[in-house]
C-alpha positions as CSV (number, residue, x, y, z in Angstrom):
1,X,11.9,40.4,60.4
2,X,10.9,39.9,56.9
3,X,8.6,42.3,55.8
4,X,6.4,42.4,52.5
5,X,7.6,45.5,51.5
6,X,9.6,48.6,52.8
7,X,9.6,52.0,51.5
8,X,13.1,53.3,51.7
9,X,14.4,57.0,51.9
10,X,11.7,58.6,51.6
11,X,10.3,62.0,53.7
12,X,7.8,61.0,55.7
13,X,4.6,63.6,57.1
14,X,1.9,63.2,59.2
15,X,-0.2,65.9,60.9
16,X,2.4,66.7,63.4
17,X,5.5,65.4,62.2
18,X,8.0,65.3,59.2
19,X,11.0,63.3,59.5
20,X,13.4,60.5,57.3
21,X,12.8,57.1,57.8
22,X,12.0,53.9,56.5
23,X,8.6,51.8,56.4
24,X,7.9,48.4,56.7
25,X,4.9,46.7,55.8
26,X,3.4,43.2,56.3
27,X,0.0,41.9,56.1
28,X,-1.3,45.6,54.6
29,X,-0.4,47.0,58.0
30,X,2.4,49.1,59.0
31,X,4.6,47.2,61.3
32,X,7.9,49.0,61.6
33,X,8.9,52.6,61.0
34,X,12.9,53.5,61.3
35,X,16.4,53.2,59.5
36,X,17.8,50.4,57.5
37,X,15.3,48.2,56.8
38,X,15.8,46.6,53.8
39,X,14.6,42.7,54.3
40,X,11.7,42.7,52.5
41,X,10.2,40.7,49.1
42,X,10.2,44.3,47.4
43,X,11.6,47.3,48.4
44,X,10.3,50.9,47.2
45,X,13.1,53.7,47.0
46,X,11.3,57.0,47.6
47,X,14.9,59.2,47.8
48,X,13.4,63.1,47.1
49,X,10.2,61.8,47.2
50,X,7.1,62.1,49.7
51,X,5.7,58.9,51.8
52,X,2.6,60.2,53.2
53,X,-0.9,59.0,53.9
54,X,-3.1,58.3,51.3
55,X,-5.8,60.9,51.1
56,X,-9.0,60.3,52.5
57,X,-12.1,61.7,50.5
58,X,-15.2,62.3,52.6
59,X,-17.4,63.5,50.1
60,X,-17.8,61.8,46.8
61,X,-21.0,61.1,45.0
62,X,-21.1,57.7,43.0
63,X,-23.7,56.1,41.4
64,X,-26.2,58.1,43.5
65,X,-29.7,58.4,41.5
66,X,-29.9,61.9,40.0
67,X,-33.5,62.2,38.7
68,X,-35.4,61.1,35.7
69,X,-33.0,61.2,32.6
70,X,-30.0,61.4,34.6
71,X,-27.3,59.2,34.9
72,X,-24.3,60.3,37.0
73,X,-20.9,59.3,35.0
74,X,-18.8,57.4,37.8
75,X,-19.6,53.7,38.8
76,X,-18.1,52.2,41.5
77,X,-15.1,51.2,39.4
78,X,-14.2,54.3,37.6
79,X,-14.9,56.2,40.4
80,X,-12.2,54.5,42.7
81,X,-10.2,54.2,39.6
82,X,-10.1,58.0,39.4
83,X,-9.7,59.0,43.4
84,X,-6.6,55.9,43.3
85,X,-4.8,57.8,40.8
86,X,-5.2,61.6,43.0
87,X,-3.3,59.7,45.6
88,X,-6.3,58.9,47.6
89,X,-7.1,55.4,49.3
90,X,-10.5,55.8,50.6
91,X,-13.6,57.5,49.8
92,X,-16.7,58.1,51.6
93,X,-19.9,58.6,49.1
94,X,-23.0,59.2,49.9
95,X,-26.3,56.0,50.1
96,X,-29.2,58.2,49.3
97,X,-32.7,56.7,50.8
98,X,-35.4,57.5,48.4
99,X,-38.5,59.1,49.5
100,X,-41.1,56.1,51.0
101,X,-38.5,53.5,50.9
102,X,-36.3,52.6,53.6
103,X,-32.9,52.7,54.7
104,X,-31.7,49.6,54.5
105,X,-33.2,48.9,51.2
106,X,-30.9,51.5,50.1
107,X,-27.6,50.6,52.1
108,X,-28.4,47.2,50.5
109,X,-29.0,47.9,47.2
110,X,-26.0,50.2,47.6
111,X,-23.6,47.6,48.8
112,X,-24.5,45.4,45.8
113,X,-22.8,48.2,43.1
114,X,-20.2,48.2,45.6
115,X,-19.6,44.6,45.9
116,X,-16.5,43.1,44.0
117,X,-15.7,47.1,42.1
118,X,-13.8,49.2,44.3
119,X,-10.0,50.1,43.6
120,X,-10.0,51.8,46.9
121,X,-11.2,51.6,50.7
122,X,-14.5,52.7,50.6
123,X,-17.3,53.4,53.8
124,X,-20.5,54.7,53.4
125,X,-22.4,58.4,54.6
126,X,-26.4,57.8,54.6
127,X,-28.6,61.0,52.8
128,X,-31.6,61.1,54.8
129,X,-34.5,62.2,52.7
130,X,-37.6,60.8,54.6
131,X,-37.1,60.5,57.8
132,X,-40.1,59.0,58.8
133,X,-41.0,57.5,62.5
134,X,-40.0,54.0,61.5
135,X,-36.7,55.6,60.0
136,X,-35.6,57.9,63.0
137,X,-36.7,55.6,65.6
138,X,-35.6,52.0,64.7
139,X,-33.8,52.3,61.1
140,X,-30.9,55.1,62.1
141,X,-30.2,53.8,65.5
142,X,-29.4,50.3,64.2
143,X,-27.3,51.4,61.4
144,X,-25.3,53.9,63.5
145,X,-24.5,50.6,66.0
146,X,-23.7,48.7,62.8
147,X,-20.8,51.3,61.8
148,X,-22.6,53.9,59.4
149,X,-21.9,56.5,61.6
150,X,-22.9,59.3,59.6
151,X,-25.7,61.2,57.8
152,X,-26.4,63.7,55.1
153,X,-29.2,66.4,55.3
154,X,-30.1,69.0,52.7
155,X,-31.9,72.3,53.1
156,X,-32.8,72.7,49.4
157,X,-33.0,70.3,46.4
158,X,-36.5,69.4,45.2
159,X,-37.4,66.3,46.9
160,X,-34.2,66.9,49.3
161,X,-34.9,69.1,51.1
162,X,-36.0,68.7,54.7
163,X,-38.0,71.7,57.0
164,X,-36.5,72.3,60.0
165,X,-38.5,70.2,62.2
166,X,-37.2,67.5,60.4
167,X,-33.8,68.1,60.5
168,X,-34.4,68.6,64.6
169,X,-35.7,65.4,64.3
170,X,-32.2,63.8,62.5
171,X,-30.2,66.1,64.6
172,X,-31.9,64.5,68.2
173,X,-30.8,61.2,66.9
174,X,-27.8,61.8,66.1
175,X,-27.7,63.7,69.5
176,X,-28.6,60.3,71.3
177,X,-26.9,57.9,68.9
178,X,-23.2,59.8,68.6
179,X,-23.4,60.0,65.2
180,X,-22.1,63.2,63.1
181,X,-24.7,65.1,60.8
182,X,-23.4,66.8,57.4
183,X,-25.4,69.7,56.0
184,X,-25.9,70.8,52.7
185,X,-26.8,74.7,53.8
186,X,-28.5,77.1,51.2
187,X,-31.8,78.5,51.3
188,X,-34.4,76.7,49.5
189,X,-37.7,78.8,49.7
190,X,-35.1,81.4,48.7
191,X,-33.7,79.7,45.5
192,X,-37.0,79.1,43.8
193,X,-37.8,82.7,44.1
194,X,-34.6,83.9,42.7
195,X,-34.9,81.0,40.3
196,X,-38.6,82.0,39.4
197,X,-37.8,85.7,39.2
198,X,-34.8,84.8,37.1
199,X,-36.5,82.5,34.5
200,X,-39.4,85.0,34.5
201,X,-37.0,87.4,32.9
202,X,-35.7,85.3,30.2
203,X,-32.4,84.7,32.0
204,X,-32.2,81.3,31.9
205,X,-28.1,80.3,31.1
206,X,-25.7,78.1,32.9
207,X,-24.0,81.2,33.9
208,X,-27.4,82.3,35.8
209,X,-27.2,79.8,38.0
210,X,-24.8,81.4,40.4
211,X,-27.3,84.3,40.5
212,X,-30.3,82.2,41.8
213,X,-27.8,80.8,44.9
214,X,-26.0,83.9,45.8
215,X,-24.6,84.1,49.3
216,X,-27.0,85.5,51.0
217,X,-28.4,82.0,51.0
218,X,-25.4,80.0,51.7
219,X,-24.9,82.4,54.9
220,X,-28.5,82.5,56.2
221,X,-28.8,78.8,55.7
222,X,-25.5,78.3,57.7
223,X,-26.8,80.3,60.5
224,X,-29.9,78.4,61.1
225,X,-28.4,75.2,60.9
226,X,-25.7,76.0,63.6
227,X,-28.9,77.4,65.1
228,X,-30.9,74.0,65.3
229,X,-27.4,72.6,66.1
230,X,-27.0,74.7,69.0
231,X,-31.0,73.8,70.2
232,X,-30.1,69.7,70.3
233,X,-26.5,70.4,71.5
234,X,-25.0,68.2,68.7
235,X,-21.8,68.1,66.3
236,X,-22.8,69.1,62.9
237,X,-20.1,69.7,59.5
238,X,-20.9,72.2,57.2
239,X,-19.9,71.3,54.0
240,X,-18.6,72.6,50.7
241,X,-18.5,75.9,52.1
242,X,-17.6,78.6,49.3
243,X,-16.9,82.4,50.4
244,X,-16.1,84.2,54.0
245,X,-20.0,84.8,55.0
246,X,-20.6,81.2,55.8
247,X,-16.9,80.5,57.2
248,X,-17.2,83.6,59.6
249,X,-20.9,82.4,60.6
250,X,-18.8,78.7,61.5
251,X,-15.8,80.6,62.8
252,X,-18.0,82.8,65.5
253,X,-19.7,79.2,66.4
254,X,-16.7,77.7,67.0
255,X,-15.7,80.7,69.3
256,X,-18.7,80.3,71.2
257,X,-17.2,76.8,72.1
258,X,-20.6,74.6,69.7
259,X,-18.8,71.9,67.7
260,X,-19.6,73.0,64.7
261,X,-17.1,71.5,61.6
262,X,-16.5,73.3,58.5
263,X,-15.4,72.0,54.9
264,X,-14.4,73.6,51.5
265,X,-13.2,72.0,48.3
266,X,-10.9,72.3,45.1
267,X,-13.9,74.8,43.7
268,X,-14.2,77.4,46.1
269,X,-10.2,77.2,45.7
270,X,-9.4,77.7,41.8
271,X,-12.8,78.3,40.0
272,X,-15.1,81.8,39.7
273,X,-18.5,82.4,38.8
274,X,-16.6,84.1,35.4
275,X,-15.8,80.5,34.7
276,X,-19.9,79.5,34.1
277,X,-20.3,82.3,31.3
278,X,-19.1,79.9,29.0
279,X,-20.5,80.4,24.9
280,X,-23.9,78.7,24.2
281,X,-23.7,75.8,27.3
282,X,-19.9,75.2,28.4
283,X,-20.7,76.7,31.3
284,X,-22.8,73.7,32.7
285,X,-19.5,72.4,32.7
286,X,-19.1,74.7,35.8
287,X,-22.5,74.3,37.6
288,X,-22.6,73.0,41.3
289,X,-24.1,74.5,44.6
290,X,-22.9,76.2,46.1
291,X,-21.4,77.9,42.9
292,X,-18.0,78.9,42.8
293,X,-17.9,82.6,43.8
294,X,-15.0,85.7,43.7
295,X,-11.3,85.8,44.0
296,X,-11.6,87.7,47.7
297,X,-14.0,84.4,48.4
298,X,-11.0,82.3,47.1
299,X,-9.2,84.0,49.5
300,X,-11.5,83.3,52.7
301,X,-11.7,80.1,51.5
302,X,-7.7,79.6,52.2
303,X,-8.6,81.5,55.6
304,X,-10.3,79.0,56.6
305,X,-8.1,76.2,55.7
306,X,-5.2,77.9,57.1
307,X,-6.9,78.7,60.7
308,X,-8.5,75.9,60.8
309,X,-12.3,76.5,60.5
310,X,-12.3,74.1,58.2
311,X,-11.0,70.9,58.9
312,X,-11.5,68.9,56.2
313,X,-11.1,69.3,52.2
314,X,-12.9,67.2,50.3
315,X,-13.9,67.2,46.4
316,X,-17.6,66.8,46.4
317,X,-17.1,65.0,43.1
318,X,-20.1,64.5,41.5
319,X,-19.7,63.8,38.2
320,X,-22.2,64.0,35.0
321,X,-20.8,63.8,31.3
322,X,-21.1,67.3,29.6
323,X,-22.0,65.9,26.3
324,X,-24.5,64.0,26.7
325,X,-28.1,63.9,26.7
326,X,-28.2,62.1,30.4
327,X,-25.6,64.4,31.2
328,X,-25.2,68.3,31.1
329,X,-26.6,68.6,28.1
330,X,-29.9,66.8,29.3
331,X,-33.2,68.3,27.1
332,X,-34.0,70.2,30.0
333,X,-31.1,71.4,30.8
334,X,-31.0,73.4,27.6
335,X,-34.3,75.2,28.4
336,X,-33.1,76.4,32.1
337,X,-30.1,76.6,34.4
338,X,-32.7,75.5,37.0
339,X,-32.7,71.8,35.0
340,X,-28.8,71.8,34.4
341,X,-27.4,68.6,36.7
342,X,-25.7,69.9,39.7
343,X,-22.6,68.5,40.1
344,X,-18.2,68.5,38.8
345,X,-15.4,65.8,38.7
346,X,-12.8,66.4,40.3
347,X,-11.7,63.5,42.8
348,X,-8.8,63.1,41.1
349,X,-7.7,66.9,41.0
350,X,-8.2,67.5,44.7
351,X,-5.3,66.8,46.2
352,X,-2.5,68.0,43.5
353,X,-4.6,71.6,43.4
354,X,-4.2,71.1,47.5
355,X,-0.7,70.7,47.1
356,X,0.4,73.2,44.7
357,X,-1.3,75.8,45.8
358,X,-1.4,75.0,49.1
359,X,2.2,73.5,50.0
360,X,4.3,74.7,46.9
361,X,2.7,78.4,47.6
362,X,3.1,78.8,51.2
363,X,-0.4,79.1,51.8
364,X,-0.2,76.1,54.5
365,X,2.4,73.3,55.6
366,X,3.1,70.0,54.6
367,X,1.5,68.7,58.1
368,X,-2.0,71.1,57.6
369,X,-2.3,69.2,54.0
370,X,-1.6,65.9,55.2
371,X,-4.5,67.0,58.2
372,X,-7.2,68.7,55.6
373,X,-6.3,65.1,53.2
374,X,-6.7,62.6,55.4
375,X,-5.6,62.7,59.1
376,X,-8.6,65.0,60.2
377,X,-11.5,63.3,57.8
378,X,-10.1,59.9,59.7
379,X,-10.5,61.4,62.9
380,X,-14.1,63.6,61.6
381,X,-15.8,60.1,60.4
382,X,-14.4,57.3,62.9
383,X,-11.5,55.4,60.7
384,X,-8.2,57.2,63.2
385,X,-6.2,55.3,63.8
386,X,-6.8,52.5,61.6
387,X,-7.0,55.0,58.8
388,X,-5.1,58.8,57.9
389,X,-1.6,58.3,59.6
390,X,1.6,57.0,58.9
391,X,1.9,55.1,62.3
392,X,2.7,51.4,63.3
393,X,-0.7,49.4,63.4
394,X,-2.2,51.4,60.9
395,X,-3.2,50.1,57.5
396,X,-0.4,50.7,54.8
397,X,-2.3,53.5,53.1
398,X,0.3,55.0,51.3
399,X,0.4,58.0,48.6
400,X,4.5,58.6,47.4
401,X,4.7,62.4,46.0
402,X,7.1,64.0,43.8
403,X,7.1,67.1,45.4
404,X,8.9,69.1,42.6
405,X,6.7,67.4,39.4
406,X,5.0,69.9,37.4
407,X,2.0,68.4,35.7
408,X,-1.0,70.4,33.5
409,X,-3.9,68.8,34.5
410,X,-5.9,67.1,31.9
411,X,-9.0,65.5,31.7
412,X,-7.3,61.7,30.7
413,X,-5.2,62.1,33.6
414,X,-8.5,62.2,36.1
415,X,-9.3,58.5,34.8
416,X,-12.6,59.4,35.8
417,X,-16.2,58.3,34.1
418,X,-16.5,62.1,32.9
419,X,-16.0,63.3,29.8
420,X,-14.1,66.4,31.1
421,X,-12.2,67.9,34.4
422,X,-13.6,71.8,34.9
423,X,-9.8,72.3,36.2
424,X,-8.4,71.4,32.6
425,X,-5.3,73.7,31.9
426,X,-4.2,74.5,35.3
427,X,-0.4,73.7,36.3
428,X,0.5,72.0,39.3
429,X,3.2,71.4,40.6
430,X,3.6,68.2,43.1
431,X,1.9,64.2,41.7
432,X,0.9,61.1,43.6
433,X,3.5,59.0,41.4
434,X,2.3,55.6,43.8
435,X,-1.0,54.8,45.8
436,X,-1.0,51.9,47.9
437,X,-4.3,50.7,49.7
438,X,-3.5,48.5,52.8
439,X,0.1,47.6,51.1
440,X,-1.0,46.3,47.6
441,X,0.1,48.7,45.1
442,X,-2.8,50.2,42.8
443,X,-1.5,52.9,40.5
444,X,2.4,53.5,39.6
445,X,3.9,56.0,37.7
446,X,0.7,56.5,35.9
447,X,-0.3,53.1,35.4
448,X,-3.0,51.3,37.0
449,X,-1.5,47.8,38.3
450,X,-3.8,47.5,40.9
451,X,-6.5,44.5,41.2
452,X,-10.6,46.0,40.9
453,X,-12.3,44.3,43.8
454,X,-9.8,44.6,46.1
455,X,-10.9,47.7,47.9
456,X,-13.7,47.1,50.6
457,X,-16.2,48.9,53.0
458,X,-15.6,49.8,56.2
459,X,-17.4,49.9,59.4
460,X,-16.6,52.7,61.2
461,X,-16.5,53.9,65.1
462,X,-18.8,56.6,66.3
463,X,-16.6,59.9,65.1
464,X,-15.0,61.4,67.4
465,X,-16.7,65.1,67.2
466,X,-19.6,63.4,68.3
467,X,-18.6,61.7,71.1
468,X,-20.3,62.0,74.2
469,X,-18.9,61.4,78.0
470,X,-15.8,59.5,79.2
């Protein structure tokens, strides 16, 4: 057999396994795995190198409307630009419906800054921010049979936030449909007091934000939506999950046999509430809910990857220019932490800080990164098998590692839309060096050679936490 190309020599991991072999490709798929195969039109030597599947992001924000003023810094196409060069081959942002308008106005409207800009694989989540009767009894159960299997609720956010009638109502759906609901959990009635009280007293800097959204709120928040999970009997993921409060109130859930899913990011990982103190507004640079936290919440945070509570790491990029008026440094920003947009970078940096000190450090196995990267979020958001393995029929989606490459991340490495990284400085040590989406190259050795355009949406199968029967 003639193949398109084979990737020779290289260490390959999955979720389960690690072992030497070849791979051939043809047609984007993966067709054989095994040894000496070397008939191909071009053949990739990964000797010392890694061969694993290209990470899978499942929570990105890109050009998602972000208020009056605001512009958020990452298109379509520097946004995929940006998670292609982290070693990642598909992304899953977020279509946010606007309050009074529908769904699929949105979806549409979404699909058209999509359309013809995407370096990587990309497949849509839905924010539900109205869900009207129209919206939760004819819009949601159509787009869940037309593949967008998942949706986004928030418990705070001005114009967000949903009461918790509402999000019963989003939960039965999903309950009926088998689709999976993400939630963002903090306390909103509690973060416009603390917000109020805080302003009130003239403390109004960046660094102030992490007061108003202590984690208190994260916790409670958690509770009550496993709570309202547990009333409808449905699967729910916590996300971005920052200190041992909220992962012990998803750990005891998860004892008590409720499918509840957990998920932390790079953050919660490497980044303190010190690191929003920042002179006059550099720490806006730092500002995103929940807020980083402590060193011992760090340390829960690994706990959680390690055990598995969480089962997914993703970046929650969502990126805004610091200097810039539409940005950080919005006019209102300046007067209030409470006005500063919410949101870091850091698609690119997720899986190298995964990696390093994750892998490198002994904090979890190759296979648990190449599960939180991209095996479990195929699996979480219906793309397994197509997507998140290294497995014949699959799509070649492909990230080759130097395990042993020591890099200072920077922002000009993210290749993002941003005008910074907040994990400038820090030292990793393992680099994509290759990303391949469905076997057509897109960055080597630090060069983009890949063709804008070429990356598509996908449709994707009910996930599998929320499944239901035979």
């Amino acid at each position: 057999m003639t193949f398109d190309t084979v990737i020779r020599n290289g260490t390959v991991a999955t979720a389960s396994d690690t072992f030497t072999c070849d791979v051939g490709i043809e047609a984007g798929k993966i067709v054989a795995l095994g040894r000496g195969l070397d008939d191909a039109r071009e053949i990739i030597d990964a000797t010392a190198r890694l061969v694993l599947p290209g990470g899978i992001d499942s929570h990105v924000h890109i050009s998602q409307p972000s208020g009056e003023g605001i512009v958020m810094a990452d298109d379509f196409e520097t946004g995929t630009r940006s998670a292609a060069f982290g070693g990642n081959t598909t992304v899953l942002p977020f279509c946010l419906q606007e309050k009074g308008r529908p769904l699929r106005e949105a979806l549409t409207n979404y699909h058209a800054l999509a359309e013809g800009n995407c370096y990587t694989d990309v497949s849509f989540h839905l924010i539900i921010s109205d869900p009207s009767e129209a919206v939760l009894g004819q819009e949601l159960p159509a787009l869940v049979a037309d593949g967008y299997s998942s949706f986004k609720v928030f418990m705070t956010y001005e114009g967000l936030a949903l009461s918790d009638r509402e999000i019963l109502e989003v939960m039965s759906v999903a309950r009926e449909t088998g689709a999976l609901v993400m939630i963002h959990a903090e306390n909103y009635d509690a973060i416009r007091f603390l917000t109020d009280r805080l302003e009130r007293a003239g403390k109004t800097a960046p660094h102030f934000h992490a007061a108003s959204r202590p984690i208190a709120v994260e916790r409670e928040a958690t509770h009550r939506a496993i709570s309202l999970a547990e009333l409808v009997d449905v699967p729910i993921m916590i996300v971005h999950v920052s200190n041992r409060e909220a992962m012990e109130e998803i750990r005891r859930a998860q004892q008590k046999g409720l499918n509840i899913y957990g998920e932390t990011c790079p953050q919660y990982l490497v980044l303190t509430a010190r690191d929003l103190e920042g002179l006059n507004m550099e720490g806006a640079k730092y500002v995103c809910s929940p807020p980083p936290r402590d060193e011992a919440s760090q340390a829960a945070c690994w706990e959680g990857l390690r055990t598995g509570v969480f089962s997914t790491f993703s970046s929650d990029h969502c990126p805004f220019r610091y200097d810039d008026p539409a940005g950080k440094l919005a006019p209102k920003g300046r007067t209030s932490f409470r006005w500063v947009p919410n949101g870091i970078p850091g698609v690119a940096a997720r899986l190298p800080i995964l990696f390093s000190e994750g892998v490198v450090k002994g904090r979890i196995s190759l296979n648990q990164f190449v599960a939180l990267s991209a095996t479990n979020h195929a699996r979480t958001y219906g793309l397994y098998p197509r997507k998140g393995t290294i497995a014949i029929g699959a799509d070649a989606d492909i990230a080759i590692w130097d395990p042993e490459r020591r890099v200072t991340i920077t922002h000009a490495l993210m290749q993002d839309g941003a005008d910074y990284t907040p994990y400038e400085g820090i030292e990793v040590t393992g680099w994509p060096e290759l990303t391949m989406v469905r076997g057509q190259t897109v960055v080597r050795d630090g060069a983009l050679v890949g063709r804008k355009g070429f990356g598509t949406h996908l449709s994707r199968d009910l996930p599998n936490a929320g499944r239901r029967g035979p």
